[in-house]
C-alpha positions as CSV (number, residue, x, y, z in Angstrom):
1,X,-28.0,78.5,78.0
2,X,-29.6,80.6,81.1
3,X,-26.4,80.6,82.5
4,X,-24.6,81.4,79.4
5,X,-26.9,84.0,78.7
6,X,-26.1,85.5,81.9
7,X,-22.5,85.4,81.7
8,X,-22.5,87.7,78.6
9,X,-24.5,89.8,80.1
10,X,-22.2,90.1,83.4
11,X,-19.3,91.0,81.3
12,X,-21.0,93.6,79.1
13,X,-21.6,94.9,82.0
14,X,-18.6,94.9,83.2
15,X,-16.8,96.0,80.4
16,X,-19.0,99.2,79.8
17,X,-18.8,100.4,83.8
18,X,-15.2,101.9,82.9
19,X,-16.9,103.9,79.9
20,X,-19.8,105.1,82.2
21,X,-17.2,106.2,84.6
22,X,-15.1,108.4,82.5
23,X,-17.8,109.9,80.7
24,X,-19.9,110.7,83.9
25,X,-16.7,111.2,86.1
26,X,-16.2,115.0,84.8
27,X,-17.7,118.0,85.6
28,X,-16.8,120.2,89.0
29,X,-13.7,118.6,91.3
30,X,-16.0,116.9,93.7
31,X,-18.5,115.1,90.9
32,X,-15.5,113.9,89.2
33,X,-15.2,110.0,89.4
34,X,-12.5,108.5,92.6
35,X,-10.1,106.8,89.6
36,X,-9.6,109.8,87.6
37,X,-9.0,110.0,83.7
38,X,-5.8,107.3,84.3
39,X,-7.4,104.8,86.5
40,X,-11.0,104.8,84.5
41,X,-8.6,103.7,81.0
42,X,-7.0,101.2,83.0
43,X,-10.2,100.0,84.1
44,X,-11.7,99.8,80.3
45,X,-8.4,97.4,79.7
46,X,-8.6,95.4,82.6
47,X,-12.3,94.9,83.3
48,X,-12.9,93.5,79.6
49,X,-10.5,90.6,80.5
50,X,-11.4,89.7,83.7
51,X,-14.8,89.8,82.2
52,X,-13.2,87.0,80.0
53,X,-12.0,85.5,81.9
54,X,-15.3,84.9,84.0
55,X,-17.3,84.2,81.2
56,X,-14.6,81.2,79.8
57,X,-14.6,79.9,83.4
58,X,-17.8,79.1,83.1
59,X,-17.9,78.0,79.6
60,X,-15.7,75.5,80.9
61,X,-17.6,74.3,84.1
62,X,-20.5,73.6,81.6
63,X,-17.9,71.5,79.3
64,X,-17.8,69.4,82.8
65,X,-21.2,69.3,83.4
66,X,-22.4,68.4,80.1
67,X,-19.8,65.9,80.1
68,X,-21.2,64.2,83.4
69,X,-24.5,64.3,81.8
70,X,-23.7,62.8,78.5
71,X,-22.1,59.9,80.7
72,X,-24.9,59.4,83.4
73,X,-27.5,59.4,79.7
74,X,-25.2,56.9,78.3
75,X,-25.0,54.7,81.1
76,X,-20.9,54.3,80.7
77,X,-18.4,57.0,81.4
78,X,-15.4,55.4,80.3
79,X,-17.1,55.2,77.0
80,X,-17.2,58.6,76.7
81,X,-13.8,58.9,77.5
82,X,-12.7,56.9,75.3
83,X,-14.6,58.9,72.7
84,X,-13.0,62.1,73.8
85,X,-9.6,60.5,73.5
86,X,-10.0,59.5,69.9
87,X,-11.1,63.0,69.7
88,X,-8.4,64.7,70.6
89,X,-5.8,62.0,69.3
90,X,-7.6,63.0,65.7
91,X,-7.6,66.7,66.6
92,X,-4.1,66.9,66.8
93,X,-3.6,64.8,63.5
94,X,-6.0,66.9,61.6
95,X,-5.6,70.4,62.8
96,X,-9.1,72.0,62.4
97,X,-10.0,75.2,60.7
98,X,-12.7,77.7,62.7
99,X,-13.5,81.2,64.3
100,X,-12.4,81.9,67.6
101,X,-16.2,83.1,67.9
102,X,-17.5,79.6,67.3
103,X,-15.1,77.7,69.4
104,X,-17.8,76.7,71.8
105,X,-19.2,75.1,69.8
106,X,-17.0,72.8,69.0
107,X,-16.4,69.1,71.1
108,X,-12.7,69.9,71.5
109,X,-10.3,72.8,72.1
110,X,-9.9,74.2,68.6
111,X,-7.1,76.2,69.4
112,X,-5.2,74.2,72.0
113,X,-2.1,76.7,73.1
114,X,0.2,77.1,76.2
115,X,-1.1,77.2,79.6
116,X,-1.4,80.9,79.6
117,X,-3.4,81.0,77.0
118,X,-5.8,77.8,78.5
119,X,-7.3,80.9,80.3
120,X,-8.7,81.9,77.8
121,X,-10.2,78.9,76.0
122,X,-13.4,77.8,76.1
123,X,-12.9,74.2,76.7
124,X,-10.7,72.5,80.0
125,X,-8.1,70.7,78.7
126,X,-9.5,67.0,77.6
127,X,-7.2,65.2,80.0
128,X,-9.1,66.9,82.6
129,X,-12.6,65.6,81.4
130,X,-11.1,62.1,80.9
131,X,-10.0,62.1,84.5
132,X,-13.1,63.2,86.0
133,X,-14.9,60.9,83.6
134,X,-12.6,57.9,84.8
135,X,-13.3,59.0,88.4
136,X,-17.1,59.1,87.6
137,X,-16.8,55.3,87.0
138,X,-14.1,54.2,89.5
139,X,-13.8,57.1,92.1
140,X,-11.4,59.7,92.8
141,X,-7.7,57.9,93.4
């Protein structure tokens, strides 16, 4: 959650710095900000991405680490592979219905999509955690 909590924060951050710098970066030629009026709204496009970007990165490392926890709890991490792959096999019959908002909340990738848009999601793909769950309990191959 700390972590979490911190990620939001980072990319608030982030996101607002291109605002500050446009609306202090006027005034007299030599108070004005380095970027200029072109390069300050290209940063308030780009830096909001890259923000999330970040914060989805590490949505996803805590998908992994909560995934190696659950495992070490339960003792058996091919059973929680197994449970993730009944998961996803039902996830793709039943297509669920949710918020893009809530999406980390959920067990599986709500809104599986191409591999440009995996960027963006909030969950690695579940082949992934089954692998590093399978390699948990037999090693890396």
């Amino acid at each position: 959650m700390l972590i979490g909590t911190f990620a939001a924060t980072l990319a608030a951050a982030v996101a607002f710095l291109p605002r500050m710098l446009l609306f202090f970066g006027g005034g007299d030629r030599e108070d004005r900000s380095p970027l200029g009026p072109i390069g300050a709204i290209a940063l308030m496009i780009i830096a909001p991405l890259v923000a999330l970007l970040v914060r989805m990165a590490i949505s996803r490392a805590a998908e992994y680490r909560a995934d190696a926890d659950g495992a070490k709890f339960a003792g058996n991490p091919l059973s929680l592979a197994s449970a993730l792959g009944k998961l996803d096999g039902f996830s793709k019959r039943i297509p669920m219905e949710g918020n893009e908002v809530t999406a980390h909340m959920f067990i599986v990738n709500p809104f599986a999509g191409s591999s440009l848009l995996r960027l963006f999601s909030t969950h690695p793909p579940i082949e992934n955690r089954i692998q590093r769950l399978r390699e948990m309990a037999f090693g890396p191959r």
